[in-house]
C-alpha positions in Angstrom: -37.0 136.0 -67.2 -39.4 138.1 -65.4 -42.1 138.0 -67.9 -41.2 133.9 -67.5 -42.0 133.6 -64.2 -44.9 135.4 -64.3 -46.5 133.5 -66.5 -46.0 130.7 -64.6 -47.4 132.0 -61.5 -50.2 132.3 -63.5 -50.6 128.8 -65.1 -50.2 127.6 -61.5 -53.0 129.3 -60.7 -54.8 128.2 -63.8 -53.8 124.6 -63.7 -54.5 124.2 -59.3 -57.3 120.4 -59.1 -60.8 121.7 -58.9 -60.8 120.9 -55.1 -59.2 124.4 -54.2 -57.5 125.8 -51.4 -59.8 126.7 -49.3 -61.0 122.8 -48.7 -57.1 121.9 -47.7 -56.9 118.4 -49.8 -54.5 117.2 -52.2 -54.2 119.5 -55.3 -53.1 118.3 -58.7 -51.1 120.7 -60.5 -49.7 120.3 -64.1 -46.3 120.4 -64.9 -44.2 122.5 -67.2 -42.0 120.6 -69.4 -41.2 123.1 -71.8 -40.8 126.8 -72.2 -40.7 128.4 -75.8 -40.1 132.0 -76.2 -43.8 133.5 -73.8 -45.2 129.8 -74.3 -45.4 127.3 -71.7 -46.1 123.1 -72.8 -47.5 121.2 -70.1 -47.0 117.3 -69.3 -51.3 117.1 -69.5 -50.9 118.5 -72.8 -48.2 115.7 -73.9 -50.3 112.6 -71.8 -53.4 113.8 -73.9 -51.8 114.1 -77.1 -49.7 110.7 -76.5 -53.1 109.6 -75.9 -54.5 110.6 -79.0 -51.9 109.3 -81.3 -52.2 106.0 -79.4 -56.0 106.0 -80.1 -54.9 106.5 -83.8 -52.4 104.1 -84.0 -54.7 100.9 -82.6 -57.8 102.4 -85.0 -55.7 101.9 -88.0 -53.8 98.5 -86.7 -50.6 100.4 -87.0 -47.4 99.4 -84.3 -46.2 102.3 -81.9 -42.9 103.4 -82.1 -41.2 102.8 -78.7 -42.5 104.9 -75.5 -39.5 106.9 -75.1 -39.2 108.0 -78.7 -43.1 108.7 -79.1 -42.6 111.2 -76.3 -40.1 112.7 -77.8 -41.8 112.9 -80.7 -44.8 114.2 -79.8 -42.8 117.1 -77.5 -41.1 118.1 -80.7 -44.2 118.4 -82.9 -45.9 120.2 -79.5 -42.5 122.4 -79.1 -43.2 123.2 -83.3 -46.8 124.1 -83.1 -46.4 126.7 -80.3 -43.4 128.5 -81.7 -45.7 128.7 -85.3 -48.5 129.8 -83.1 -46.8 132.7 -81.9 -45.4 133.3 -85.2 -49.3 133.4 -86.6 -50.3 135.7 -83.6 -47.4 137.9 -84.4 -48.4 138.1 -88.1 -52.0 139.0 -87.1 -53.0 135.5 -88.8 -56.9 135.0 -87.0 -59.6 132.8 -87.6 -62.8 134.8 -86.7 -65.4 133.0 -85.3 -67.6 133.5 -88.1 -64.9 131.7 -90.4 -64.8 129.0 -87.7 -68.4 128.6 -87.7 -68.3 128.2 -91.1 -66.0 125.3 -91.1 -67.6 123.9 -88.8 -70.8 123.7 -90.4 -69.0 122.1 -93.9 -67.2 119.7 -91.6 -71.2 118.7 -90.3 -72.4 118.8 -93.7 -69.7 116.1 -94.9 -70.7 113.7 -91.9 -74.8 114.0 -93.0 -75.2 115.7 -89.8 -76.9 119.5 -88.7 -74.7 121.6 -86.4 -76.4 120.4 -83.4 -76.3 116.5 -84.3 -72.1 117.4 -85.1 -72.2 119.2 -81.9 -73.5 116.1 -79.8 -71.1 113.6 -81.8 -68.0 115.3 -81.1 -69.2 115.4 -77.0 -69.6 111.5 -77.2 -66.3 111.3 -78.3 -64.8 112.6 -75.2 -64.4 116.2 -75.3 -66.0 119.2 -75.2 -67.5 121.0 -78.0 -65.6 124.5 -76.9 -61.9 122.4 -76.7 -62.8 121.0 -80.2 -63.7 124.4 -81.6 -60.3 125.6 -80.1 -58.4 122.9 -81.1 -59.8 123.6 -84.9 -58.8 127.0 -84.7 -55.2 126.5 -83.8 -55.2 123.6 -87.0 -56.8 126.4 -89.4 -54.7 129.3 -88.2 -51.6 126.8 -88.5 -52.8 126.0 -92.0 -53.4 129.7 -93.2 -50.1 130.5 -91.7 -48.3 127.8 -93.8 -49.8 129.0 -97.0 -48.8 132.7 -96.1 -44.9 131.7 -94.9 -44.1 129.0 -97.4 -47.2 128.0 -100.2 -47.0 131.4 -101.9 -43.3 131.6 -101.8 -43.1 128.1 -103.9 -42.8 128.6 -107.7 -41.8 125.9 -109.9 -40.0 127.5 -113.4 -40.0 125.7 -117.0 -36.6 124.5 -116.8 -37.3 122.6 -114.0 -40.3 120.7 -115.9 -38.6 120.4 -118.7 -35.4 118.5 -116.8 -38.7 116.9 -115.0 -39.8 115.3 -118.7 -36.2 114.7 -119.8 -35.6 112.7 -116.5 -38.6 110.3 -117.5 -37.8 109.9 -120.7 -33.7 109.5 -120.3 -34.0 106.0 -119.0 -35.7 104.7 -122.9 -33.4 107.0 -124.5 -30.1 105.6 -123.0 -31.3 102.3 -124.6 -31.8 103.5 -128.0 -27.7 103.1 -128.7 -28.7 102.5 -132.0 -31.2 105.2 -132.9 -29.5 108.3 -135.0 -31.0 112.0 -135.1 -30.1 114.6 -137.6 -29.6 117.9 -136.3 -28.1 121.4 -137.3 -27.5 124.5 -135.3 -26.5 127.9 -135.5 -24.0 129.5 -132.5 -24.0 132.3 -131.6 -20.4 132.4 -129.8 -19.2 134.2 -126.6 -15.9 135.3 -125.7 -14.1 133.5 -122.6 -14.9 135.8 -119.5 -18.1 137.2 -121.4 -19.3 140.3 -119.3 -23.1 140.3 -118.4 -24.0 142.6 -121.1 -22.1 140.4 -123.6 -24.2 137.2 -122.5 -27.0 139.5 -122.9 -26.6 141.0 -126.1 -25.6 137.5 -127.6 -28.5 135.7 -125.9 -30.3 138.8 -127.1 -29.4 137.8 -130.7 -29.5 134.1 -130.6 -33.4 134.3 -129.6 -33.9 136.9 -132.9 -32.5 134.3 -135.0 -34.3 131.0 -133.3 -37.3 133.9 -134.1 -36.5 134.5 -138.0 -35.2 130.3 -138.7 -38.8 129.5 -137.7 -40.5 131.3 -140.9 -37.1 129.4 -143.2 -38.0 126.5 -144.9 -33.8 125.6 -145.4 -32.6 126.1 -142.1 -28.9 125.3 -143.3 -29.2 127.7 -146.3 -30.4 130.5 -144.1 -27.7 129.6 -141.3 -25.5 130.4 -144.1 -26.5 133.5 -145.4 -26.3 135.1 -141.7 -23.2 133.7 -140.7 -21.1 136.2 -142.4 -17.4 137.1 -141.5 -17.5 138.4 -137.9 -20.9 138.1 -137.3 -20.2 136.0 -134.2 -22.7 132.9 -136.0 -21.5 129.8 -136.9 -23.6 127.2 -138.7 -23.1 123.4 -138.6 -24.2 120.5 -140.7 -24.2 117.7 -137.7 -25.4 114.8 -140.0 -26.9 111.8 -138.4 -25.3 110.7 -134.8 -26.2 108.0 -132.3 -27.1 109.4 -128.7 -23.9 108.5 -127.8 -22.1 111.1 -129.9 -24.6 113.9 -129.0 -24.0 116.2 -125.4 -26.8 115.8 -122.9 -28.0 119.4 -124.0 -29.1 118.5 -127.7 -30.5 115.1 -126.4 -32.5 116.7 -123.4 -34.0 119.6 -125.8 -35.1 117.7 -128.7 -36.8 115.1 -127.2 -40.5 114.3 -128.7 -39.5 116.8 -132.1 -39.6 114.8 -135.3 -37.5 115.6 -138.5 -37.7 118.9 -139.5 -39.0 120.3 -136.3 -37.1 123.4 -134.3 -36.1 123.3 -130.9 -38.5 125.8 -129.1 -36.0 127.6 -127.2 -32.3 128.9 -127.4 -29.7 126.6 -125.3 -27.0 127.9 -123.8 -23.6 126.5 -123.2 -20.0 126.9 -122.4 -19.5 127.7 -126.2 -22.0 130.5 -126.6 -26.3 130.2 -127.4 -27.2 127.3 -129.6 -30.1 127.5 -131.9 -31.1 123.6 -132.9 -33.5 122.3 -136.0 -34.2 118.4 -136.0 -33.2 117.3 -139.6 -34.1 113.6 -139.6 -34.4 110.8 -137.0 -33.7 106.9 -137.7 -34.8 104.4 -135.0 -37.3 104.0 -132.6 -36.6 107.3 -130.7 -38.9 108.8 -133.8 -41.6 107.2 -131.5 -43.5 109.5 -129.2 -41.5 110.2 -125.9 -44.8 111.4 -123.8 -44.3 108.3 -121.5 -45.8 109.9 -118.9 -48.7 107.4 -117.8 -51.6 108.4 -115.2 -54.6 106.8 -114.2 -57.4 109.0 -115.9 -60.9 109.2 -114.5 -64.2 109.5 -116.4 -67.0 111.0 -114.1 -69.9 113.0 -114.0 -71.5 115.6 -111.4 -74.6 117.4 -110.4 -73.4 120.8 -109.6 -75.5 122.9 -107.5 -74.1 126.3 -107.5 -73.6 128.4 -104.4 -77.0 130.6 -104.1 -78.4 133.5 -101.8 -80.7 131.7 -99.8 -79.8 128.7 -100.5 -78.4 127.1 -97.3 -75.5 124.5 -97.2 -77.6 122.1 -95.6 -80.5 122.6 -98.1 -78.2 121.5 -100.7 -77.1 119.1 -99.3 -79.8 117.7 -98.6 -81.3 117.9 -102.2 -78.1 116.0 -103.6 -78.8 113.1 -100.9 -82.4 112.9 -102.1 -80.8 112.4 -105.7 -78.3 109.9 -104.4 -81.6 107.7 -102.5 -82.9 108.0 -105.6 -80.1 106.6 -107.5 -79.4 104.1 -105.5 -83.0 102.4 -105.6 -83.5 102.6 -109.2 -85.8 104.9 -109.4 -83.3 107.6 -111.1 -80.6 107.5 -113.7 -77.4 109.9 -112.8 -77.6 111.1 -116.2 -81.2 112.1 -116.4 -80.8 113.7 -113.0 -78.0 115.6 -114.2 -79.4 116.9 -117.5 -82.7 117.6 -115.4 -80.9 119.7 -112.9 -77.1 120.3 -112.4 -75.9 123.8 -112.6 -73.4 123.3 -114.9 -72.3 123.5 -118.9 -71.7 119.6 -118.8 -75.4 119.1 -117.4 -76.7 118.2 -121.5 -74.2 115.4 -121.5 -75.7 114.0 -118.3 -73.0 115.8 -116.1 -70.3 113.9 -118.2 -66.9 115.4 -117.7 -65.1 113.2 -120.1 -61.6 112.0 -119.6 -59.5 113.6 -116.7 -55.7 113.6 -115.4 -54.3 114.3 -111.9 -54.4 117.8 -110.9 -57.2 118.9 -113.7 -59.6 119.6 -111.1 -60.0 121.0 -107.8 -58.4 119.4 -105.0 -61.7 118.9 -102.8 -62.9 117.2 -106.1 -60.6 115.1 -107.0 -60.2 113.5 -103.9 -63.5 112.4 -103.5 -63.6 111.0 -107.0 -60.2 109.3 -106.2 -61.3 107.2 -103.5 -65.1 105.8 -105.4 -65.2 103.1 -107.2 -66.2 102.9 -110.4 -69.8 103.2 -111.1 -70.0 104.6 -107.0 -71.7 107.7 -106.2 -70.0 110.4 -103.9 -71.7 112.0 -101.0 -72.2 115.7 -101.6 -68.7 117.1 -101.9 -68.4 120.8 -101.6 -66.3 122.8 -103.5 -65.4 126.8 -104.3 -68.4 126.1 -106.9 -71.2 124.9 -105.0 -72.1 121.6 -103.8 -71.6 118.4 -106.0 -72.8 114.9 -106.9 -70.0 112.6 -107.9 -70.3 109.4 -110.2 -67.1 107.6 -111.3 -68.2 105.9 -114.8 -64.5 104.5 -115.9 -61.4 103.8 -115.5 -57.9 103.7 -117.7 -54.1 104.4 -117.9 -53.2 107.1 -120.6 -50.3 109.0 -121.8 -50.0 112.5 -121.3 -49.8 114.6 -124.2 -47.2 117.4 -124.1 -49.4 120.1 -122.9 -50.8 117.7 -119.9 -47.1 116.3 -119.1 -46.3 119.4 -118.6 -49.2 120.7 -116.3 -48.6 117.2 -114.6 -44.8 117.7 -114.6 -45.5 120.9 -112.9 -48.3 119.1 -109.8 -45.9 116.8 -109.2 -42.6 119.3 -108.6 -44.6 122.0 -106.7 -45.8 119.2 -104.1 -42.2 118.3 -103.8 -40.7 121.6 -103.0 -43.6 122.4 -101.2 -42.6 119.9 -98.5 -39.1 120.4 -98.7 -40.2 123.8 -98.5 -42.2 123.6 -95.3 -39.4 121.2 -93.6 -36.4 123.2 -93.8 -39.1 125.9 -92.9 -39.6 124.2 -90.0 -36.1 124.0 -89.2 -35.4 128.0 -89.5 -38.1 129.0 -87.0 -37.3 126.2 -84.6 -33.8 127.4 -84.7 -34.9 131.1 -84.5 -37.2 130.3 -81.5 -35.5 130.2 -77.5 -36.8 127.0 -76.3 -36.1 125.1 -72.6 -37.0 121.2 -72.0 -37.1 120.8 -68.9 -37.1 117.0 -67.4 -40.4 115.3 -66.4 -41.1 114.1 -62.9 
């Protein structure tokens, strides 16, 4: 409490109008609305923020929520900010000044503009160039700290994807009541109240056998010979069933296999580790399952690579000149490309054929998202140098298996990611000792 009200004394001394004591007029001091843990929130920090959002709001023609609940709001998310700012200080998370310099100048490179042009644009905007450099930091810092606490802690496993895929594709399959699939399958049984090392030894022996059945041309026949008296095996001739008859399990695992194909892995149930060989299908469901459909982009790029030397602004400039150039005729992308991108697609005139979501780097890809087609990008800089963007088509595609899967596996990561970074949220704010007081 002491440590509390020294601090205070000193953001009253901080916060005191400009006029001063010594003149004797009226004196404008801030207000503390909220104390969390060291940190103090001040109502000119709310107003200007309030501010902001409202500025945001009318720029994009968007309603405000009420007054009361917008400064709620916006305390909360202030409140959240300073209790992860502490958290980064405590961690030793810093932006140095020559990393913020750094961002800075990619930041003027984006808007066509030197440092001192970026500079000057961000004063006639209102503020000044220090409280934007500050304010930078803390979103950087905030950002590093995030991928620290919560991004490298997020890993999404093959099950997952594979109950992904099996989600998409249950919805078709459900309607296929008339569709039959053939299947066998070895068991390898477990006694009720299996011990771990009896799940493990059995598992142990079911993936040996899913190992051996794949080099068998009669998977029945071989079931046979191995499942002996007492071996713990037991083979089974399923015949042709509708999905109806089939549990979840079987229909999950062998979708997209055609006859004679093996199920990849070993399933486990209730009964013991099942090892599972398509025989036959009948019916549509024979029909490929990767109904995964994405927009796919063609493009192509000038890449110039990252030199010593070679200045951020000096590329970007060069890839502008191209762009002029493009733009009045007096250049073909694909000549340009060939003549001088840095890159192993430059003899296809920078052509990077078909891509999916999540193929290339994120920087990339969302420039490319938002062209149309046959637009060219503005230099867009990436962890490979600087590039030249041209989107050339267009389509919607299915996935195959190997892409579903990559996609499957975008797609989950973003969502536990957030859920991730929300119930993240949550534990530090709970953590944290935090005092509202009321505002005058």
């Amino acid at each position: 409490m002491k440590l509390v009200k020294i601090v205070l004394c000193a953001l009253g001394l901080m916060i005191i109008g400009q006029t001063g004591f010594a003149q004797n007029k009226n004196r404008a001091i801030d207000q503390v609305i909220a104390i969390v843990d060291t940190s103090l929130v001040t109502k000119l920090e709310l107003e200007n923020r309030i501010a902001l959002i409202e500025r945001q709001f009318k720029a994009a023609n968007r309603p405000l929520p009420p007054s009361n609940e917008l400064r709620d709001q916006v305390l909360e998310r202030l409140i959240s900010e300073r209790i992860q700012l502490n958290l980064a200080k405590e961690s030793g998370v810093k932006v140095s000044d020559k990393d913020l310099d750094r961002i800075i100048g990619n930041i003027a490179g984006q808007n066509k503009l030197s440092p001192t042009e970026f500079k000057d644009k961000v004063e006639k905007e209102g503020t000044t160039f220090s409280k934007y450099k500050e304010e930078l930091r803390k979103e950087v810092q905030l950002a590093r700290l995030r991928e620290r606490e919560v991004d490298a802690r997020v890993q999404v496993s093959e099950s997952e994807i594979d109950s992904y895929i099996a989600e998409k594709d249950r919805g078709r399959l459900l309607q296929a009541g008339n569709d039959e699939i053939y299947l066998a399958q070895m068991l390898v049984s477990l006694p009720a109240n299996a011990s771990d090392s009896e799940l493990a030894s059995a598992k142990k022996k079911a993936e040996d056998i899913l190992k051996d059945a794949g080099a068998e041309k009669d998977f029945l026949a071989y079931g046979k010979r191995i499942a002996t008296p007492g071996s713990g095996v037991r083979v089974e001739d399923l015949g042709y069933r509708t999905l109806d008859r089939l549990p979840q399990l079987f229909i999950d695992a062998t979708q997209g296999l055609g006859s004679n194909q093996l199920v990849s892995r070993v399933l486990q149930s209730g009964a013991g580790f099942h090892i599972i060989k398509v025989i036959d299908r009948k019916g549509s469901v024979v029909a490929n399952t990767q109904n995964i459909v994405v927009t796919q982009t063609q493009a192509r790029h000038i890449l110039l690579r990252h030199r010593n030397g070679v200045t951020d602004l000096e590329a970007q400039r060069r890839l502008n000149s191209f762009k002029d150039q493009i733009k009045v005729k007096a250049a073909d992308f694909a000549q340009l490309a060939k003549k001088h991108s840095e890159d192993g697609s430059a003899p296809n005139g920078g052509n990077l054929g078909w891509m999916s979501p999540g193929e290339l780097v994120p920087e990339f890809e969302q420039s490319m998202n938002q062209l149309n087609v046959g637009e060219v990008s503005d230099p867009v800089k990436t962890e490979f140098g600087w590039h030249l963007i041209q989107v050339i088509e267009r389509r919607q595609a299915q996935l195959s298996a190997d892409k579903q899967r990559d996609y499957a596996r975008a797609t989950l990561r973003e969502k536990k990611l957030d859920q991730a970074y929300q119930d993240w949220l949550r534990q530090i704010r709970d953590a944290a000792t935090v005092e509202i007081r009321s505002i005058d």
